[in-house]
TORKOL-4160 file (C-alpha; in steps of 0.2 Angstrom, whole numbers, padded with zeros to 4 digits, m for minus):
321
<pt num="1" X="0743" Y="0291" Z="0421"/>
<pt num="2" X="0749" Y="0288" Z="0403"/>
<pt num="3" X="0736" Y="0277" Z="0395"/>
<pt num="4" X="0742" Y="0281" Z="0377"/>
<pt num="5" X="0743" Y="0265" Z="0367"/>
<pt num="6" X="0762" Y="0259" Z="0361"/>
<pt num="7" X="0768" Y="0247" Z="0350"/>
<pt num="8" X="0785" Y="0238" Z="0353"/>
<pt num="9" X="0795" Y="0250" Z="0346"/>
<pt num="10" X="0785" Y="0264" Z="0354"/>
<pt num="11" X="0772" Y="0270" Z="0341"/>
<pt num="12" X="0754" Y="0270" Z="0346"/>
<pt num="13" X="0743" Y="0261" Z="0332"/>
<pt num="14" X="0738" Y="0279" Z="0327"/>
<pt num="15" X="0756" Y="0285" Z="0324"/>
<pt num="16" X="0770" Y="0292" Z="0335"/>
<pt num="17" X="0757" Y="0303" Z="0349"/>
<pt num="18" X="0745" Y="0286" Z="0350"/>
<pt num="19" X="0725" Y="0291" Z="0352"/>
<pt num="20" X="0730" Y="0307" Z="0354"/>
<pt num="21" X="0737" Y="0310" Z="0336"/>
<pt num="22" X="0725" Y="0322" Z="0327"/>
<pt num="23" X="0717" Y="0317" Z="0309"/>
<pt num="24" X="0724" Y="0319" Z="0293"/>
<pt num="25" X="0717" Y="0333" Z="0281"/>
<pt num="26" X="0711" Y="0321" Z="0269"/>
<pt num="27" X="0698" Y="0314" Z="0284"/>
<pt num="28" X="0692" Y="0332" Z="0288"/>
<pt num="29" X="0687" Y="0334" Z="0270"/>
<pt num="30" X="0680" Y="0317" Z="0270"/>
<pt num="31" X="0667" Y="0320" Z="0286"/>
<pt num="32" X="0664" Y="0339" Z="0277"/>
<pt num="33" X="0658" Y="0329" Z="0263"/>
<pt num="34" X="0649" Y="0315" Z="0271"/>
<pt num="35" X="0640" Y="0330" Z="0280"/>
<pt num="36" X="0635" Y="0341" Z="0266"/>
<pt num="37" X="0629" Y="0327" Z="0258"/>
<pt num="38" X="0619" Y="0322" Z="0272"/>
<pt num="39" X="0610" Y="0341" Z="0272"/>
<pt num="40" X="0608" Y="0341" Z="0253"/>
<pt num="41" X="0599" Y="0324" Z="0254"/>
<pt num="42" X="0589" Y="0330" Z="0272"/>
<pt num="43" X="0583" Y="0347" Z="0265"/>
<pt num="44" X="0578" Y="0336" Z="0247"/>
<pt num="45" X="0567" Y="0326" Z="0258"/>
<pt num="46" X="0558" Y="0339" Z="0267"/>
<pt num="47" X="0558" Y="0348" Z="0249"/>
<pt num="48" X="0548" Y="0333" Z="0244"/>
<pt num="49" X="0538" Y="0332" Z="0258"/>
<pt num="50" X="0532" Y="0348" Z="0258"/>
<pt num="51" X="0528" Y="0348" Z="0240"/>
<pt num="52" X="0518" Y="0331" Z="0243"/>
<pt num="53" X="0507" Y="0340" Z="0258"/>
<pt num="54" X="0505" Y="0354" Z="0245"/>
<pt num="55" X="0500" Y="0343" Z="0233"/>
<pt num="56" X="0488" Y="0335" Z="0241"/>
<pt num="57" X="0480" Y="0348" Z="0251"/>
<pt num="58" X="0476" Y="0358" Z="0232"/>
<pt num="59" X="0468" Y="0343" Z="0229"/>
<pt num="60" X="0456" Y="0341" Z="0242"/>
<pt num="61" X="0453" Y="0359" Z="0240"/>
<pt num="62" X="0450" Y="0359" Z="0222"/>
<pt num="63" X="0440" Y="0342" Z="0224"/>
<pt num="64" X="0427" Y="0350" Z="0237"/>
<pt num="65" X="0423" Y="0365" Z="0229"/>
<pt num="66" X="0418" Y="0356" Z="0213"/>
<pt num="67" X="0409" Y="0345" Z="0223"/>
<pt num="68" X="0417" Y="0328" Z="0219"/>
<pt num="69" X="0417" Y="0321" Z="0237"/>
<pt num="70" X="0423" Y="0302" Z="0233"/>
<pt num="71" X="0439" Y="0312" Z="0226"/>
<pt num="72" X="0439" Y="0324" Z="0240"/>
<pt num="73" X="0435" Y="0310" Z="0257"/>
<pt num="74" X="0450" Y="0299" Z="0245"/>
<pt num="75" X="0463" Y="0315" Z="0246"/>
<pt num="76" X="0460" Y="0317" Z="0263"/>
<pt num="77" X="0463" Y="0300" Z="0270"/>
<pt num="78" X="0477" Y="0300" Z="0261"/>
<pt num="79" X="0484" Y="0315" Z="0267"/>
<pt num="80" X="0477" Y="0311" Z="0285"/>
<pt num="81" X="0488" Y="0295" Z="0284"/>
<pt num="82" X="0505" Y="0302" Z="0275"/>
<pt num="83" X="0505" Y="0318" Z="0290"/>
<pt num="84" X="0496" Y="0308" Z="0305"/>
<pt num="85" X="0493" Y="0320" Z="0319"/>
<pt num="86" X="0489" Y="0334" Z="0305"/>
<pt num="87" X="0470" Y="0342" Z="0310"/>
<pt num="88" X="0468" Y="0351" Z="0291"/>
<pt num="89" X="0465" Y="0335" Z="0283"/>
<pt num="90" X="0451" Y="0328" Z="0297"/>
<pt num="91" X="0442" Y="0344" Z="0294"/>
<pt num="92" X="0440" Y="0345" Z="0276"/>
<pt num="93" X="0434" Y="0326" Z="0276"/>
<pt num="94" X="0423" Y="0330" Z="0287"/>
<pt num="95" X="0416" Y="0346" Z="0277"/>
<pt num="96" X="0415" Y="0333" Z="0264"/>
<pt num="97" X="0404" Y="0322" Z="0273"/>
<pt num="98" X="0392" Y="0335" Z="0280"/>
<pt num="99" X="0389" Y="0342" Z="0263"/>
<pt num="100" X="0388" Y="0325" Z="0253"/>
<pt num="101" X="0377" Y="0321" Z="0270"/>
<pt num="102" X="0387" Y="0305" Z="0269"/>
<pt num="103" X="0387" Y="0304" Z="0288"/>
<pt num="104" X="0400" Y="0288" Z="0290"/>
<pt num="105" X="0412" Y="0299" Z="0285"/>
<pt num="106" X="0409" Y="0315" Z="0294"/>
<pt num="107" X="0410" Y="0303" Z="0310"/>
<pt num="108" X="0428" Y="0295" Z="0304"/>
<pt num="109" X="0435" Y="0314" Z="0305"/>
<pt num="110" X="0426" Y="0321" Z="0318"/>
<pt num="111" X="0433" Y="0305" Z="0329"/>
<pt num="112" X="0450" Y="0308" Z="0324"/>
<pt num="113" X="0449" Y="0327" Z="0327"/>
<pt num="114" X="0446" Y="0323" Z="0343"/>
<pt num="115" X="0458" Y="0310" Z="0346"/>
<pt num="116" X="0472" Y="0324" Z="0339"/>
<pt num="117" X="0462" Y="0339" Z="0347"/>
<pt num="118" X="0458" Y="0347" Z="0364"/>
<pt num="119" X="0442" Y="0344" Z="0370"/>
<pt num="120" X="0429" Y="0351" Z="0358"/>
<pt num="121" X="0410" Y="0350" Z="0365"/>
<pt num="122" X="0402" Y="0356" Z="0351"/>
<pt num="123" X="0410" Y="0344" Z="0340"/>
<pt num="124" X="0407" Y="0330" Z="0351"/>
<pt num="125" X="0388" Y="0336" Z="0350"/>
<pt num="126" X="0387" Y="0334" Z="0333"/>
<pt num="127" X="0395" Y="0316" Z="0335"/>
<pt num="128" X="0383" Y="0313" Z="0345"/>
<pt num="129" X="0369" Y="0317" Z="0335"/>
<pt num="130" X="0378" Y="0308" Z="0319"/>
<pt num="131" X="0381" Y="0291" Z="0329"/>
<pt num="132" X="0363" Y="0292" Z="0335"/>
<pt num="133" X="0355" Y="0294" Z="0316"/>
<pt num="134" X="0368" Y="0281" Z="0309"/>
<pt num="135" X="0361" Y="0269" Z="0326"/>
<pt num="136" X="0378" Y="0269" Z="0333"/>
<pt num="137" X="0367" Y="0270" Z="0351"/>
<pt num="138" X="0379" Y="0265" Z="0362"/>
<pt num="139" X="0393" Y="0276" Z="0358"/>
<pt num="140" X="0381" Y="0291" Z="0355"/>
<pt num="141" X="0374" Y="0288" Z="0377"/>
<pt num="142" X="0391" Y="0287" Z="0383"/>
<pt num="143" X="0396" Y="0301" Z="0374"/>
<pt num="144" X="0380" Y="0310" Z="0380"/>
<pt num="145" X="0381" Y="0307" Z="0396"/>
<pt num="146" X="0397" Y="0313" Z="0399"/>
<pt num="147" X="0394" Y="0329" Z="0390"/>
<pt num="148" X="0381" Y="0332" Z="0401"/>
<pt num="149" X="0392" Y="0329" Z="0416"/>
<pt num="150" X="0404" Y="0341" Z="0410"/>
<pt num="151" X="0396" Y="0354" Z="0403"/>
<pt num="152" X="0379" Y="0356" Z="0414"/>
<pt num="153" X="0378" Y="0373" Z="0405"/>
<pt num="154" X="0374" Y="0365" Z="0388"/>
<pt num="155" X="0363" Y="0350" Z="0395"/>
<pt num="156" X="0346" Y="0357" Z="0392"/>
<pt num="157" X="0353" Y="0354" Z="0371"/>
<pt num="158" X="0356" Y="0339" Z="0376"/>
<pt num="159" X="0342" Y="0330" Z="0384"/>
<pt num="160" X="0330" Y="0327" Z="0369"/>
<pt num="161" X="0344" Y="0319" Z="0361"/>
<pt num="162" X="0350" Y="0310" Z="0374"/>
<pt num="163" X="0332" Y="0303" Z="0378"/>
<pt num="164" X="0327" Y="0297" Z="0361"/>
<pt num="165" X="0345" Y="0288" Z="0363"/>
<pt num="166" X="0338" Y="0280" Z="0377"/>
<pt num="167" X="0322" Y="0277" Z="0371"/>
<pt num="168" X="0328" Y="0269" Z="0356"/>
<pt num="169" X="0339" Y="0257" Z="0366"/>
<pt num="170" X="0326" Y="0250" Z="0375"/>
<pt num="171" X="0328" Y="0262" Z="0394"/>
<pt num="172" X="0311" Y="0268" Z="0392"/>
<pt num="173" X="0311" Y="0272" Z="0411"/>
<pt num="174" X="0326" Y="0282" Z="0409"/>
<pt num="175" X="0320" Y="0293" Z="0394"/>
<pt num="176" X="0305" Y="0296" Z="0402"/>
<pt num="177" X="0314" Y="0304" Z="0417"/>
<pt num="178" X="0322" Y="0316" Z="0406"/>
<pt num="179" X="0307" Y="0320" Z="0396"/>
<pt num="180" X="0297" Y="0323" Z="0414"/>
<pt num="181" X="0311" Y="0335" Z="0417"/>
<pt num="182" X="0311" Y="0344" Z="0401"/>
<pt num="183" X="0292" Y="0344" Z="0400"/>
<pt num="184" X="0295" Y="0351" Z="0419"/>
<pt num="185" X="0307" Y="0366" Z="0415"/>
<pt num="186" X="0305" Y="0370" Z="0398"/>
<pt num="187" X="0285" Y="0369" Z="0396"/>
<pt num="188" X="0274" Y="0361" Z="0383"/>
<pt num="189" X="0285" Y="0358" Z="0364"/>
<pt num="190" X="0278" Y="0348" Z="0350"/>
<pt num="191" X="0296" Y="0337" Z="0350"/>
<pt num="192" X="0296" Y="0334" Z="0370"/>
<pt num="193" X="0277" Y="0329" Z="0368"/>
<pt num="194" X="0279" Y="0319" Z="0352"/>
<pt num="195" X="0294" Y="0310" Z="0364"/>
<pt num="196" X="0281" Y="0307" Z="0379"/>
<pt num="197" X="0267" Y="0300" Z="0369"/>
<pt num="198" X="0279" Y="0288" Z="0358"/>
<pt num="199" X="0283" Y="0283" Z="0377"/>
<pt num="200" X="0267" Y="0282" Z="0384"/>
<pt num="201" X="0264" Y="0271" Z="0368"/>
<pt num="202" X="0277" Y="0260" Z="0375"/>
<pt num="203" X="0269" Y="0258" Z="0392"/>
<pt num="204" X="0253" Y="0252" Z="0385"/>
<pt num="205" X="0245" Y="0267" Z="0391"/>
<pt num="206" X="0236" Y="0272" Z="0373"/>
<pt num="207" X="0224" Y="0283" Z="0379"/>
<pt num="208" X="0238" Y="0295" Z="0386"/>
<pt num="209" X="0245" Y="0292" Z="0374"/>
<pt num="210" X="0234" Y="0296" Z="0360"/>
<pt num="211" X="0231" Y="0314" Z="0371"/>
<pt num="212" X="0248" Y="0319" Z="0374"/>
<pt num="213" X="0254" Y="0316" Z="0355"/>
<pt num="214" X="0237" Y="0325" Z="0348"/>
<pt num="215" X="0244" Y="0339" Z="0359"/>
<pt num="216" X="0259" Y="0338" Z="0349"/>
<pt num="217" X="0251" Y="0339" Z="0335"/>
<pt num="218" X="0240" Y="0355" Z="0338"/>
<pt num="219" X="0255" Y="0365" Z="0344"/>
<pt num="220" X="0263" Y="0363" Z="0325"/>
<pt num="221" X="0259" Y="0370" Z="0310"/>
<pt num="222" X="0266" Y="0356" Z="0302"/>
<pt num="223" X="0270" Y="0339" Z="0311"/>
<pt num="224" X="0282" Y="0330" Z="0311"/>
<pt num="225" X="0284" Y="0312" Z="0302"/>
<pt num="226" X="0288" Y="0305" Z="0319"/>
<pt num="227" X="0273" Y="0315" Z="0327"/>
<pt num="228" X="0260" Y="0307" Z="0313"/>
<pt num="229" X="0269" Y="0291" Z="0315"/>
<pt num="230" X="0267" Y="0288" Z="0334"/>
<pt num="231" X="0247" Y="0296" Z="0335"/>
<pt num="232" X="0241" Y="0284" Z="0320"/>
<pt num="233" X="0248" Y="0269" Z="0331"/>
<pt num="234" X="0243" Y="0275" Z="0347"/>
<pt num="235" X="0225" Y="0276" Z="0339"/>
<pt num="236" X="0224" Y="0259" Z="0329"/>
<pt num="237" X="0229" Y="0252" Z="0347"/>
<pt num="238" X="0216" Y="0263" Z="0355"/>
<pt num="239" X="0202" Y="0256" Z="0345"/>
<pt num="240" X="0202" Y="0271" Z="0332"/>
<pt num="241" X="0205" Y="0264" Z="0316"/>
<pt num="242" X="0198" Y="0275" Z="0304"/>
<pt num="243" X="0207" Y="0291" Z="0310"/>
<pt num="244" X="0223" Y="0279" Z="0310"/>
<pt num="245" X="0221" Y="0275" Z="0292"/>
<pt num="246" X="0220" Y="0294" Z="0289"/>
<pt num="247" X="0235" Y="0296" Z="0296"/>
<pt num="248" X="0244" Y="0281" Z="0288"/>
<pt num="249" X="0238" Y="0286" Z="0271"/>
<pt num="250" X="0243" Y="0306" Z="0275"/>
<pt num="251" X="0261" Y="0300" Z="0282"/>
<pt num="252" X="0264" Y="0287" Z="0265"/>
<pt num="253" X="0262" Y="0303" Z="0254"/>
<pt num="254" X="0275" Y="0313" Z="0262"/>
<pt num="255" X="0287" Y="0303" Z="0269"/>
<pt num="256" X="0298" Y="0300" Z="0253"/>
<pt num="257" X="0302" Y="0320" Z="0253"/>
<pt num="258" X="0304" Y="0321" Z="0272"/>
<pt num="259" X="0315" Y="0310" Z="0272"/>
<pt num="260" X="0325" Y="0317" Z="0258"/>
<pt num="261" X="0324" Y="0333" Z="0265"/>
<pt num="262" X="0330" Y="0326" Z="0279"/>
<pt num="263" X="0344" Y="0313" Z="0276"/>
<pt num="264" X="0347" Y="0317" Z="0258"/>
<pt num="265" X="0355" Y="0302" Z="0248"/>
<pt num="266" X="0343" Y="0290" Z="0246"/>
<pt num="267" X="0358" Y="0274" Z="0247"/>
<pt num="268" X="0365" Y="0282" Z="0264"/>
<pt num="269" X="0363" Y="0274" Z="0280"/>
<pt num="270" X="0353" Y="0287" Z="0291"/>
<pt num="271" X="0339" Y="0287" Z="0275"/>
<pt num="272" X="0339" Y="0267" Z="0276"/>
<pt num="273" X="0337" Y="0268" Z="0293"/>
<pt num="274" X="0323" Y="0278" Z="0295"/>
<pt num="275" X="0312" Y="0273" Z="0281"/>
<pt num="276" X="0316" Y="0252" Z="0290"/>
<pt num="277" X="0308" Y="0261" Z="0307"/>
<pt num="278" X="0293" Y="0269" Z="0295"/>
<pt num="279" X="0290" Y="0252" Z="0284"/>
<pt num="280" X="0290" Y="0244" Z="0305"/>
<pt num="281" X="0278" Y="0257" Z="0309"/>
<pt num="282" X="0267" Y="0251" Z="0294"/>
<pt num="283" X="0270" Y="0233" Z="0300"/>
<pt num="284" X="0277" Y="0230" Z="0281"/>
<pt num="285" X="0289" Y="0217" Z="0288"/>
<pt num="286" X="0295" Y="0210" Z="0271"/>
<pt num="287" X="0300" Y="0227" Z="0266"/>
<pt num="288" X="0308" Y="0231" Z="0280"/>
<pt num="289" X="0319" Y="0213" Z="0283"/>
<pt num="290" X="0323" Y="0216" Z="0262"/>
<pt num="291" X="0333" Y="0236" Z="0267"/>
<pt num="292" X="0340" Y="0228" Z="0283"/>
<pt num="293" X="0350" Y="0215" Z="0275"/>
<pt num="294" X="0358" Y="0230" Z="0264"/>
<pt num="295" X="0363" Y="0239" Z="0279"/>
<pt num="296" X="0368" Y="0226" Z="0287"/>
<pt num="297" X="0381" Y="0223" Z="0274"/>
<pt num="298" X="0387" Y="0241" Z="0274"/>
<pt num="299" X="0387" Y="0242" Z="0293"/>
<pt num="300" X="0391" Y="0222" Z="0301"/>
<pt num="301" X="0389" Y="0219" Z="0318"/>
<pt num="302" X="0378" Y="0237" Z="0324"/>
<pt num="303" X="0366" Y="0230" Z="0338"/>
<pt num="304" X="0352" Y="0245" Z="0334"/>
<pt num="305" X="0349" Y="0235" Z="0316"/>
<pt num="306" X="0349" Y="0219" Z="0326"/>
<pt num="307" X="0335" Y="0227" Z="0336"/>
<pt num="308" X="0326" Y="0232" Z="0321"/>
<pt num="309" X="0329" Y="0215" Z="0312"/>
<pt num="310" X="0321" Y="0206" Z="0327"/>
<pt num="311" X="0307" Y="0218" Z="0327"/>
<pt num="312" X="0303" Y="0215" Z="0309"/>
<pt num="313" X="0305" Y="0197" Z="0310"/>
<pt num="314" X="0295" Y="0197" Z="0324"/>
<pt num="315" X="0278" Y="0203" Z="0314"/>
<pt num="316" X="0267" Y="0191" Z="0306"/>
<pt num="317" X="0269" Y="0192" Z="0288"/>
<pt num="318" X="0261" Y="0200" Z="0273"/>
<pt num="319" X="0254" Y="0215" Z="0285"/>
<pt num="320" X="0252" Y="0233" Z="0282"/>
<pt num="321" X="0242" Y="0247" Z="0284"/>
């Protein structure tokens, strides 16, 4: 069946063969220029899009070598957000963040590596570690615990983190199960010990745990802060005051470079953190409640500073050691 279009007089509206009339020579020429126009203009924007990624890529790179991380973190996120889905820029920050030990944004990257990325245990371990120094508890357990489930192979690194975790959020019962297990299959360790005494501590049971942290303490050369920290509390609740305020006075002089050596900058969050638990530990509630309203303006809404702030608020004021 004919289903060419005709007029009355028998032309179609495209002339004398109706639709099936081929185009005039001036439309061809038209469409070849609409199309090279079209290519000059698509390969000019992925010119200048290549030349942006460049761009921005020396910059980071020049940024971190010279060790100019606000400058470096800034390129990155901007790159990150101009080419979403690209890995190079996540990684660099996160360089960045590791070696300007500004842990916030090491954890930024490493989240959206892994969001972009195939699974990646070892970077998720490190996470882990970042979230529990920064007091982001709950994310850090969940994130052990299924590590652990998924990679029994590398759970015996992951049980002393994933127990202070636990301890720290208030599952005493549940960290001292995994301590019991490590204790069990890895023998007797200063950090293990350390862990089992602060616990012991928790329990009220001072005089085990006053033996169980001096252990510690004998089986390193030098102990740690958290070691000194736990055994002059355990003692002072055990009755033995004097060698408490040995300790008290020999952890005051040491802890500002531990904790340097430690965390680094001295306006980062981990550093805050930590010296809030040691002015606790030293019952300096003032102090204490002073540094947690910084953090808490830097990081709204964490519930392991709440803990903390209602720890500190809880102590009678104007104590110490």
């Amino acid at each position: 069946m004919d289903i060419r279009v005709q007029s009355q007089g028998g032309q179609g509206p495209f002339g004398a063969r109706g639709l099936y009339a081929p185009l005039p020579r001036w439309a061809f020429a038209s469409l070849a220029v609409l199309l090279t126009a079209g290519a000059i203009v698509w390969v000019a924007l992925l010119w200048r899009r290549e030349t942006n990624l460049a761009e921005l890529r020396a910059k980071a790179v020049s940024a971190i070598r010279e060790a100019r991380w606000d400058e470096a973190i800034h390129f990155c996120r901007t790159w990150a957000e101009q080419f979403p889905g690209t890995v190079e820029p996540r990684e660099i920050q996160l360089e960045a963040g590791v070696r300007s030990r500004r842990l916030p944004v090491a954890i930024e990257a490493a989240r959206a590596m892994l969001r972009a990325g195939p699974a990646n245990p070892e970077l998720q371990e490190k996470l882990a570690l970042w979230l529990f120094l920064t007091g982001e508890l709950e994310e850090a357990d969940n994130l052990c615990a299924a590590l652990r489930k998924e990679n029994p192979g590398r759970e015996g690194l992951l049980l002393p983190l994933h127990a202070d975790i636990l301890q720290r959020l208030g599952e005493t019962a549940k960290a001292a199960e995994l301590v019991d297990q490590m204790l069990l299959s890895g023998g007797k360790n200063p950090q293990i010990l350390t862990m089992r005494g602060s616990i012991y501590l928790e329990e009220g049971n001072y005089p085990k745990a006053v033996a169980t942290l001096r252990e510690a303490k004998s089986l390193s050369a030098q102990p740690t802060e958290k070691n000194l920290h736990y055994l002059a509390l355990a003692l002072a609740r055990n009755g033995d005051t004097r060698e408490a305020e040995a300790l008290f006075a020999q952890l005051r002089s040491r802890q500002d470079l531990e904790i340097w050596d430690k965390y680094g900058r001295p306006d980062s969050i981990p550093y805050k953190v930590n010296l809030v638990e040691t002015l606790i530990h030293l019952g300096k509630r003032e102090e204490a409640l002073g540094i947690l309203s910084e953090i808490s303006r830097e990081a709204p809404g964490n519930p392991y500073l709440e803990r903390l702030a209602t720890t500190a608020s809880a102590m009678p004021a104007g104590g110490g050691k």
